[in-house]
Wavefront OBJ file of the C-alpha trace (Angstrom):
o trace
v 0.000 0.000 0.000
v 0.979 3.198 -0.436
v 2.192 5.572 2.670
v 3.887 8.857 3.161
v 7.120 8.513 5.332
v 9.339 10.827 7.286
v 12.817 10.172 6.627
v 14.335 13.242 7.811
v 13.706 17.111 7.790
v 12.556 18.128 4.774
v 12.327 14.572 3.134
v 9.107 13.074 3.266
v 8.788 10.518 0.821
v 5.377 8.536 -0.748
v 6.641 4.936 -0.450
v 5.196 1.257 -1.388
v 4.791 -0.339 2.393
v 4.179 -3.484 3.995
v 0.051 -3.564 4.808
v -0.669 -3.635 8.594
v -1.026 -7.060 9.362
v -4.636 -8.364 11.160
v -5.870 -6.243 14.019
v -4.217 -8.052 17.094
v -6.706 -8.449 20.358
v -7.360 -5.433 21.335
v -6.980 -3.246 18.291
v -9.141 -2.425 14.736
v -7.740 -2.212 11.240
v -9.390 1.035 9.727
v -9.077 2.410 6.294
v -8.208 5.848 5.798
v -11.053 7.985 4.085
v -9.466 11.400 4.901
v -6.131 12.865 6.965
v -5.431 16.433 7.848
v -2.321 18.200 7.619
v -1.349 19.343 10.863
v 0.627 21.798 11.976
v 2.958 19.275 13.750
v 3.232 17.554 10.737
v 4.452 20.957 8.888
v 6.855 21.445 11.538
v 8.114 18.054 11.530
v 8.462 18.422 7.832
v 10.279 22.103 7.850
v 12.247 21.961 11.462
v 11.822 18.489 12.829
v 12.081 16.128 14.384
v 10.373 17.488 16.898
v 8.462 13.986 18.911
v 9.290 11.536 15.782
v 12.138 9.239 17.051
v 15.322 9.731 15.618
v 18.058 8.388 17.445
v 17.179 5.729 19.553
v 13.689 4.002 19.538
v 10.240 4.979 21.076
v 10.972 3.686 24.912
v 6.955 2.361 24.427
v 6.458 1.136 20.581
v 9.762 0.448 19.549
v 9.420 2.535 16.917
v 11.846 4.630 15.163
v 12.215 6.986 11.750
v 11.810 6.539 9.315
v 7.947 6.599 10.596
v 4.716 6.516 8.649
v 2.975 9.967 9.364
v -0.183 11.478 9.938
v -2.988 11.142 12.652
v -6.029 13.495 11.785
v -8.210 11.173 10.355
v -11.429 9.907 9.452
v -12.197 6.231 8.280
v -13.860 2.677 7.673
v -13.454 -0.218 10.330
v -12.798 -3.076 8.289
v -11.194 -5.557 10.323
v -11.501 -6.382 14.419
v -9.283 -8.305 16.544
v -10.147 -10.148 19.436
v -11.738 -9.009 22.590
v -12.720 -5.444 21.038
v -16.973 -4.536 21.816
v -18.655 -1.827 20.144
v -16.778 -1.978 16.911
v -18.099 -3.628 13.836
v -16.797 -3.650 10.206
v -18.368 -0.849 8.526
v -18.807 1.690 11.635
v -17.243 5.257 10.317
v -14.726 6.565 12.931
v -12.512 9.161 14.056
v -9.278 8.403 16.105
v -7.259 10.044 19.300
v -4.005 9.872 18.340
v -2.929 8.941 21.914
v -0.710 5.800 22.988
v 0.132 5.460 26.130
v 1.730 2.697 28.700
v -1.572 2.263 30.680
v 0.519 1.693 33.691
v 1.763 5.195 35.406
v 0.104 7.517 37.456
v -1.257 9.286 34.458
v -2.661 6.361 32.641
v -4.373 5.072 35.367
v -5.976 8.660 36.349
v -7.735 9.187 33.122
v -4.860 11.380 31.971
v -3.466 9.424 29.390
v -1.951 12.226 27.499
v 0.570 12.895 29.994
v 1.820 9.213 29.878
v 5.600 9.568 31.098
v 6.485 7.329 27.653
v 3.511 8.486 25.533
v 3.682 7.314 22.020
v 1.818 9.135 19.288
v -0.084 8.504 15.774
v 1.888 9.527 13.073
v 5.081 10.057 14.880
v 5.790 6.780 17.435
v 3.120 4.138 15.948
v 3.366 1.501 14.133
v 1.364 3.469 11.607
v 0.756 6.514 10.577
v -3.157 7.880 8.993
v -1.348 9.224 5.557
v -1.487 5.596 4.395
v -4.253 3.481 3.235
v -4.820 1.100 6.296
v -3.651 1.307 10.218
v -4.385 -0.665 13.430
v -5.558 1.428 16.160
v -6.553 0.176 19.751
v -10.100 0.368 20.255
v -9.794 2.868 22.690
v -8.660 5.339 20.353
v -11.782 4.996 18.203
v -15.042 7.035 18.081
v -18.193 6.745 16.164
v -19.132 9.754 13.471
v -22.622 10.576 13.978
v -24.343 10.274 10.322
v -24.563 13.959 10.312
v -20.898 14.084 9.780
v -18.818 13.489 6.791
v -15.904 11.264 6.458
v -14.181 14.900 5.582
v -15.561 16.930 8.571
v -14.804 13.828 10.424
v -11.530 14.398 9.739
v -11.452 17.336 11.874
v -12.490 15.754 14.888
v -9.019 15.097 16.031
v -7.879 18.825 15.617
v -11.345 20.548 17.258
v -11.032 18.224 20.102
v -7.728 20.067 20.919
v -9.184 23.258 20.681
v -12.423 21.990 22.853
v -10.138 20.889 25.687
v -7.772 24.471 25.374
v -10.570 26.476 25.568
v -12.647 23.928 28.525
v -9.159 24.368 30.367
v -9.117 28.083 29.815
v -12.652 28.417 31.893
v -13.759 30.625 29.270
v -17.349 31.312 29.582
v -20.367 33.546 29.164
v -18.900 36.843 30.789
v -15.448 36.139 29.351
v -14.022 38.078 26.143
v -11.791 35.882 24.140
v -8.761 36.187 22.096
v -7.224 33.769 19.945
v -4.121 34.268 18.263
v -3.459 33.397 15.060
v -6.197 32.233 12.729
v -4.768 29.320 10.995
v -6.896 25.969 11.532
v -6.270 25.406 15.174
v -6.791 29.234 16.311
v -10.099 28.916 13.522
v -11.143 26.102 15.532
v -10.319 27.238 18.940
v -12.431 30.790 18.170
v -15.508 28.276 16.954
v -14.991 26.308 20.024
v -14.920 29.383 22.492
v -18.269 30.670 20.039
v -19.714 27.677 20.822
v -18.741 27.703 24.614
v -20.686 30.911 24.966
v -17.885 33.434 25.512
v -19.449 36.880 25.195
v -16.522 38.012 22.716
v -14.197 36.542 20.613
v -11.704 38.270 18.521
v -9.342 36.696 16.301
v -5.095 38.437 16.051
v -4.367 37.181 12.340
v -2.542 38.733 9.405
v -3.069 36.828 6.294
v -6.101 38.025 4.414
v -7.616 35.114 3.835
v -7.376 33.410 7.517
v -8.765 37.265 8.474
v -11.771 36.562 5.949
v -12.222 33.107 7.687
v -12.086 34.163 11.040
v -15.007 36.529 10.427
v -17.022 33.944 8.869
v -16.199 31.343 11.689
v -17.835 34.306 14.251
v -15.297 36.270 15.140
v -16.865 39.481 16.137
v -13.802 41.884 15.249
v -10.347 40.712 14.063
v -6.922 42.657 14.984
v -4.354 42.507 12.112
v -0.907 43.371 14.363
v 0.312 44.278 10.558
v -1.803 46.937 10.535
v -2.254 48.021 13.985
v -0.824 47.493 17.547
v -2.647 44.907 18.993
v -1.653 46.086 22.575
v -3.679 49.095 21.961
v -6.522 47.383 19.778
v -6.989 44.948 22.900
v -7.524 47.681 25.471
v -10.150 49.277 23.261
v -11.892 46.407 22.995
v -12.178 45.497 26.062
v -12.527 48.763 28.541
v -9.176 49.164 28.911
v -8.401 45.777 30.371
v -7.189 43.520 28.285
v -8.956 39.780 27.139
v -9.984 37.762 30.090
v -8.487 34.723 28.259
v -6.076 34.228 25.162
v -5.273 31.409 23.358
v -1.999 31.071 21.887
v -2.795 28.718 18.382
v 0.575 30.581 15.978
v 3.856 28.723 17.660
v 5.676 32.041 16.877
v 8.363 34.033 19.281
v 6.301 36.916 18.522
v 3.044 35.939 19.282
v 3.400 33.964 22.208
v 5.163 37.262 23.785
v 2.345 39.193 22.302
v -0.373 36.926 23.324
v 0.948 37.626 27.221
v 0.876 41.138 26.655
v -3.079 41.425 25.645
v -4.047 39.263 28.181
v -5.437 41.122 31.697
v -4.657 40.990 34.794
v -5.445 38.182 36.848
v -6.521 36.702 32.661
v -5.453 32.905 31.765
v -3.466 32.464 28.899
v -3.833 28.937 26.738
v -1.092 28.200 24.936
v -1.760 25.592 22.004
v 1.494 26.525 19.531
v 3.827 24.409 18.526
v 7.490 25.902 19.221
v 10.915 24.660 17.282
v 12.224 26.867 19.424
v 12.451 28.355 23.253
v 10.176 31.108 23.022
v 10.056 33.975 25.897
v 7.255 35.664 27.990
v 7.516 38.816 29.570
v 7.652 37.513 33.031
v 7.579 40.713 34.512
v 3.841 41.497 33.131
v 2.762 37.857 34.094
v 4.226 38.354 37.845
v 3.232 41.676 38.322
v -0.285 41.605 37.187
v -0.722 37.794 38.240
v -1.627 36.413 35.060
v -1.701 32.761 34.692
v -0.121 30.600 32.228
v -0.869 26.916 31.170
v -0.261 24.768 28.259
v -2.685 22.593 26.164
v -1.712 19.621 24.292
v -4.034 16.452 22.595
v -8.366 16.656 22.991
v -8.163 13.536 25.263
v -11.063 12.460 27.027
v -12.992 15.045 25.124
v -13.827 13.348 21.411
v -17.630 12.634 22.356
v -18.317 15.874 23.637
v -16.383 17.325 20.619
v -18.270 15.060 17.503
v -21.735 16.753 19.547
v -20.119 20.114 19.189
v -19.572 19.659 15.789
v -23.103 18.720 15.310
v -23.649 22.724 16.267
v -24.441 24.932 12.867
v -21.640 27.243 14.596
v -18.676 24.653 13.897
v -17.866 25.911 10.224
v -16.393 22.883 7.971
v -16.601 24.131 4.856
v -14.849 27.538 5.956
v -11.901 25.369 7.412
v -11.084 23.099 4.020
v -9.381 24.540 1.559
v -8.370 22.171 -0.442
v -8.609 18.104 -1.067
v -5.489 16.609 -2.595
v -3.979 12.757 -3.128
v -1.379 11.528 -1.807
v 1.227 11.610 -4.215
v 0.200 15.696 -3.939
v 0.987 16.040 -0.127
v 4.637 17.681 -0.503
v 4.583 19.531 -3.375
v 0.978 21.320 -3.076
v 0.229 20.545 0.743
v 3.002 20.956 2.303
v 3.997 23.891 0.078
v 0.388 24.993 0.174
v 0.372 25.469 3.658
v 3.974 26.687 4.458
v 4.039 29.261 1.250
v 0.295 30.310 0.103
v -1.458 31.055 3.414
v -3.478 33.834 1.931
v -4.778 30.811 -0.409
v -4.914 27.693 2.746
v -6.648 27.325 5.811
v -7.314 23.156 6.321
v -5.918 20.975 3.136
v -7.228 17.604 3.249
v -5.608 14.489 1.895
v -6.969 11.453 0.739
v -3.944 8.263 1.118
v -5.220 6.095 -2.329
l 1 2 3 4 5 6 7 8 9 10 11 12 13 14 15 16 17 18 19 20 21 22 23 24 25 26 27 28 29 30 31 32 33 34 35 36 37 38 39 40 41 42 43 44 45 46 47 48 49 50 51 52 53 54 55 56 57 58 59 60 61 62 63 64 65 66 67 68 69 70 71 72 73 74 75 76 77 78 79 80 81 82 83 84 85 86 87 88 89 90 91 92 93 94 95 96 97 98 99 100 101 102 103 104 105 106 107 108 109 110 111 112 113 114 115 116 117 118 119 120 121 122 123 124 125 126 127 128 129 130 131 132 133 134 135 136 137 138 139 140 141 142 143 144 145 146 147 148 149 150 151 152 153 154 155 156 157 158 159 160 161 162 163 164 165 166 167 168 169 170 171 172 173 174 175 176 177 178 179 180 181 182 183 184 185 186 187 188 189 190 191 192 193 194 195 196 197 198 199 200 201 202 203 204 205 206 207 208 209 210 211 212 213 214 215 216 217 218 219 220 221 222 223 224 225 226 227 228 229 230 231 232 233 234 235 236 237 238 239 240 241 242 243 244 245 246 247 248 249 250 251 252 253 254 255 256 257 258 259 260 261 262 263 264 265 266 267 268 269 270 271 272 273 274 275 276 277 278 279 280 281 282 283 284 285 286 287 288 289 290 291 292 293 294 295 296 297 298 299 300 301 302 303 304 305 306 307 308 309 310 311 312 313 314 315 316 317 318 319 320 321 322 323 324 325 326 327 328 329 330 331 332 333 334 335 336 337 338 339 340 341 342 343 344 345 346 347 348 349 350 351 352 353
């Protein structure tokens, strides 16, 4: 089958593979109708590798680059191993992309993204979703409702992400919202706050088209820091206070700091970026005026309350894809789509065939 594989930084290749053998107990075999491009998977691609195993194997799966990639996905059940309930062949499903040991404090707390040796789809499985077929556990799975799509179904995994950020955040009806950066995550993140009930949400974005999409995905103002100082914009907006929460979705030096800055006093900033890098705060502002800080990784433990939200005429699919492209496509227009054309890209879809 055919698969797209990470051999290094900048070297992604589409490869024949060996097929996934049967689901073992435990586990389904699901083919892929749709994968996402994430973020990670950009940065993994232009700066990694940033969680794929290079030098030494995964201390959980074994595994080790070169790696099959990919984990926002929709698909088909067509195979299931032994012991596995609720699962037939046929059922459409979404998957967490979350391994872990099932044995440390985090595991057995219900916190299984935290594993101390979590493993992850697309980066330390023995798959990856930008291929045909994959086993998953069946504990990764979740049913699509019908009023779905196998391509909105594909966004599960990245909206639960932005479900749990903005749940963790606290954000609620007498909270105004920012969200920084209005690529798919921040999109998603300013739907899920929407949906949430925060009283504002304003989008930070510069790139016309992700400003275009944030409007239509409810922001009710958007602050272009190209254009204008968002320090200044922020107070405006907000009586002179600052944002009650932010959510950092851009990964950038610049924004994170920036993101701190328009946040109030005694506000909660979220932040979802990815970093190559160390990145700085001012710490000053955040001691001073007692702001608090967290970080949000993975949607775990929150895909069933996430496919309902999605169910909401408020979660905008059909703003977030872009584009729908085949596999032998993914480097050359997804990848450079995404990196080089962001006036043109918000979500680009891929379907492994």
């Amino acid at each position: 089958m055919k698969a797209a594989v990470w051999h290094g930084r900048q070297d992604v290749r589409i490869e024949d593979v060996k097929e996934p053998s049967p689901p073992p107990p435990g586990q389904l075999q699901v083919k892929i109708a749709w994968c996402g491009i994430c973020g990670t998977d950009l940065h993994e691609y232009a700066g990694g590798p940033l969680y794929i195993p290079l030098e030494h194997p995964h201390p959980l799966t074994g595994v080790q680059a070169p790696v099959i990639i990919g984990h926002e996905m929709s698909g088909e059940v067509i195979a299931v191993g032994d012991g596995v309930e609720g699962f037939a062949p046929g059922d459409r499903v979404a998957a967490c992309p979350i391994i872990g040991c099932g044995e440390c404090r985090w595991c057995r707390s219900g916190s299984m993204a935290q594993c101390d040796r979590v493993a992850f789809l697309g980066t330390s499985w023995t798959g990856g979703a930008l291929a045909e077929r994959l086993n998953l556990y069946a504990y990764q799975c979740y049913h699509l409702n019908n009023n779905l799509s196998d391509e909105v179904g594909a966004l599960v995994e990245p909206f639960s992400a932005t479900v749990r950020a903005v749940a963790q955040s606290g954000a609620g009806k007498d909270d105004s919202v920012a969200v920084i950066g209005a690529g798919p995550i921040g999109l998603m993140a300013l739907m899920a706050a929407r949906i949430r009930g925060a009283k504002q949400v304003v989008a930070l974005e510069v790139a016309e088209k992700r400003v275009a999409a944030a409007r239509q995905c409810g922001a009710d103002a958007v602050i272009d820091p190209g254009r204008q100082d968002p320090e200044k914009a922020a107070l405006e907006m907000t009586g002179g206070q600052g944002f009650d929460v932010v959510i950092e979705c851009a990964g950038q030096p610049a924004t994170v700091l920036m993101a701190g800055r328009v946040t109030r006093t005694r506000g909660r900033l979220v932040i979802m970026g990815v970093f190559e890098k160390p990145a700085a705060l001012d710490l000053t502002d955040i001691v001073f005026r007692e702001k608090t800080v967290s970080g949000s990784m993975s949607g775990y433990g929150l895909y069933d309350e996430t496919i309902r939200m999605m169910g909401d005429a408020r979660f905008r699919g059909d703003v977030l894809i872009s584009d729908r492209i085949g596999l032998d496509e993914l480097v050359s227009k997804g990848y450079y789509g995404l990196l080089h054309e962001k006036d043109r890209h918000v979500k680009i879809l891929v379907r492994p065939e």
